[in-house]
Structure formats: structure tokens, C-alpha cells
C-alpha positions in Angstrom: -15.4 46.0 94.2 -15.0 44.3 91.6 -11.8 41.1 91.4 -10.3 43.6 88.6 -10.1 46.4 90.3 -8.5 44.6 93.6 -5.9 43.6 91.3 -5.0 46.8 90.5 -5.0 47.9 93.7 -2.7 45.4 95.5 -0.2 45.7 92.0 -0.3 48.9 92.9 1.1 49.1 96.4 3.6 46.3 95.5 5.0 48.5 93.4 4.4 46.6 90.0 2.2 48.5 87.8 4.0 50.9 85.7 1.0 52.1 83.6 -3.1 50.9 83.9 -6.0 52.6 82.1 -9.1 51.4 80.9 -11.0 51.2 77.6 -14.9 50.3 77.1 -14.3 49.4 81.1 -11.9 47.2 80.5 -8.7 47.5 82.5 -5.4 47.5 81.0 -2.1 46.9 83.6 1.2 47.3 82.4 4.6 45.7 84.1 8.0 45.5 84.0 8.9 42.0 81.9 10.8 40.7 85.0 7.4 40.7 87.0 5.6 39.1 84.1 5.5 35.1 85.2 5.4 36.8 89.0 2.3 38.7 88.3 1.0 36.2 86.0 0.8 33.4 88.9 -0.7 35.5 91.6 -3.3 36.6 89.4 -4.1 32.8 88.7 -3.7 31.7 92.6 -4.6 34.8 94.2 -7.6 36.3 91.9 -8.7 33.2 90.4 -7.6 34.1 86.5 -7.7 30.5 85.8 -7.8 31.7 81.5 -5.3 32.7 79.3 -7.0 33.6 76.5 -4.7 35.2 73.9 -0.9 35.8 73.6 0.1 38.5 70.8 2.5 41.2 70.2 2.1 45.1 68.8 5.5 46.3 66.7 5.5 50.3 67.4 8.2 51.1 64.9 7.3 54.5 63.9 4.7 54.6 66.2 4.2 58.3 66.9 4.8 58.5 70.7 6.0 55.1 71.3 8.6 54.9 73.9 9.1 51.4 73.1 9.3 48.9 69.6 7.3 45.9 71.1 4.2 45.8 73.4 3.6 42.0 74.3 -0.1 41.6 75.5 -1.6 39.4 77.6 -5.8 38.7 77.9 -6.6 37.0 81.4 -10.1 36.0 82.3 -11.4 35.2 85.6 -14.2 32.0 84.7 -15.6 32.5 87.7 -16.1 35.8 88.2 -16.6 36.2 84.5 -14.2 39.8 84.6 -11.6 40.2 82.1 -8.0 41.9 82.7 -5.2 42.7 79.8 -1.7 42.6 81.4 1.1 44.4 78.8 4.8 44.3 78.8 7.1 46.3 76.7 10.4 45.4 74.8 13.3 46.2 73.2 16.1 45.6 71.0 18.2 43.6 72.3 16.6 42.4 75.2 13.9 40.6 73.4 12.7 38.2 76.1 10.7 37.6 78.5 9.3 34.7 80.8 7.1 31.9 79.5 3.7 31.2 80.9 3.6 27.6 79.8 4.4 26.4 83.7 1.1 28.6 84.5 -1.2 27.9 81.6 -0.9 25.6 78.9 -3.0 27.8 76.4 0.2 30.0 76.2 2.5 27.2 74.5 1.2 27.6 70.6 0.4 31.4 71.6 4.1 31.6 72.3 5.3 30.0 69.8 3.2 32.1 67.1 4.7 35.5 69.1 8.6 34.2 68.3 7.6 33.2 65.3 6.2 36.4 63.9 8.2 38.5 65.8 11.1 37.3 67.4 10.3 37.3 70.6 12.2 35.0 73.0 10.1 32.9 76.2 12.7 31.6 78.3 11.6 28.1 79.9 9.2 27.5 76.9 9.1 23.6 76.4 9.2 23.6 72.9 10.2 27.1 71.2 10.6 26.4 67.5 8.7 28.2 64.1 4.7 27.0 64.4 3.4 28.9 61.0 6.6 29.2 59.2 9.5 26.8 57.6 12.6 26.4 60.0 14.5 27.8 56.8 12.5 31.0 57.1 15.3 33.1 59.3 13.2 36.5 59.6 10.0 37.4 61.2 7.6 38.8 58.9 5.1 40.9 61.2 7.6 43.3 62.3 7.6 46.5 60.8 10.7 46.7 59.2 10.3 43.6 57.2 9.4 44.4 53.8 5.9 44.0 52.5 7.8 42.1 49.3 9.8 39.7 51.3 13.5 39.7 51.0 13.4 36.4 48.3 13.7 34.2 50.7 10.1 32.6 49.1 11.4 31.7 46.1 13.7 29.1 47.7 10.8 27.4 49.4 9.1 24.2 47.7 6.2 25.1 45.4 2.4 23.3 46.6 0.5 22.9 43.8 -3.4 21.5 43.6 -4.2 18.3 41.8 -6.8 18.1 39.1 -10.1 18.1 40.5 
């Protein structure tokens, strides 16, 4: 049996999982955001998911058949056993927040950072949450589907860079 399938198994009798499928074998979990950082360690200390290897976020605003506006997603690996495992949590407005992973896995400080910053997302206990790509002037975040394409003008205000002569 393979470590991904075990996982699914025990998350399953603990009552955790609220959704799992797979795609191109890959298995795909989904949780309730309070058992995020609870899920998140057991898979590190229990399965041996020592990598976090991405952080992002999906806006499903007018998604047809979305239930919910944000799907936060998680890719795990397992270095060892070389077996890769998504873990997805779902938001919405206005409880926009969830756990950090930072205490578990360092790779998820900048991650997180790039998630709030793009999308608003909050990670309570992250060391250092602040804008990473944007200007701390910038108020909105620009990869949520209702922001306009355009902007809202807020990019005129900010300083101009301009190339020397070469």
C-alpha cells in the first residue's frame, strides 16, 4: 500500500477528510481549515512528508458549481518514499484565515506571504506576514476575481522606474 493511500485511510477514520479524489493518480484530500496545521504535522511526523513544495490559492468567483470563493492548496512530498500528496482547504468571506505552516516547514513562509498578498488570505502565527511582491501602499489584492483587469488607479500613484541609457 502505498504511504498516500495510508494517509487517506487513517484521515478517513479520524473523521478529517471532507472530500479526496485523484487525478493522473495523484491524490487530492480535502479538510476543514481548523485541521489544516493538525493534519499538516502528522503527515510530516507520522508519514514522513518532510516537503512542502508549493503554497497557492484558486479564487472560484463565478466558478460554475463552486460551493466556496477560495480553495487554498497545499503540495506535500514524501522524500523518502518519493509519493506526492495535495492537501486543499476552502474559504470564505469573512473568515479568511487559516493556520500557518511556518512552525512545520519553513518553505511555507514566502509561499505564505505571496498567498496574503495576492489574495488576502490571513495565516495566523506567521512570523512575518507583510506584502512580498507588492508596495505596502498597494491596499487590494490583485489575483482575486473581482479585482479589475485595469486596476482601480492605484498605479498611477506609485514611483515611476525608468532604465538608464545603455
Amino acid at each position: 500500500m502505498a504511504i498516500v493511500d495510508d494517509v487517506l485511510q487513517t484521515l478517513q477514520q479520524d473523521g478529517e477528510v471532507v472530500d479526496s479524489s485523484r487525478f493522473r493518480g495523484d491524490l487530492r484530500i480535502v479538510i476543514r481549515p481548523e485541521s489544516l496545521k493538525r493534519v499538516a504535522r502528522r503527515m510530516q511526523t507520522e508519514w514522513g512528508f518532510d516537503v512542502l513544495i508549493d503554497v497557492t490559492c484558486v479564487d472560484y468567483l463565478h466558478y460554475e458549481g463552486a460551493r466556496d470563493r477560495f480553495g487554498l492548496v497545499y503540495s506535500f512530498l514524501s522524500s523518502e518514499a518519493m509519493e506526492r500528496l495535495w492537501l486543499r482547504v476552502f474559504l470564505n468571506e469573512p473568515e479568511l484565515e487559516v493556520d500557518s505552516l511556518v512552525p512545520l516547514y519553513e518553505s511555507a513562509n514566502w509561499m505564505e506571504r505571496e498567498v496574503y498578498d495576492l489574495f488576502g488570505i490571513r495565516f495566523r502565527g506567521h512570523p512575518d506576514l507583510r506584502r512580498i511582491l507588492l508596495p505596502e501602499a498597494f491596499t487590494d489584492h490583485p489575483l482575486r476575481k473581482d479585482y479589475p483587469l485595469q486596476g482601480r488607479g492605484e498605479r498611477h500613484h506609485l514611483p515611476v522606474v525608468t532604465r538608464g541609457e545603455s
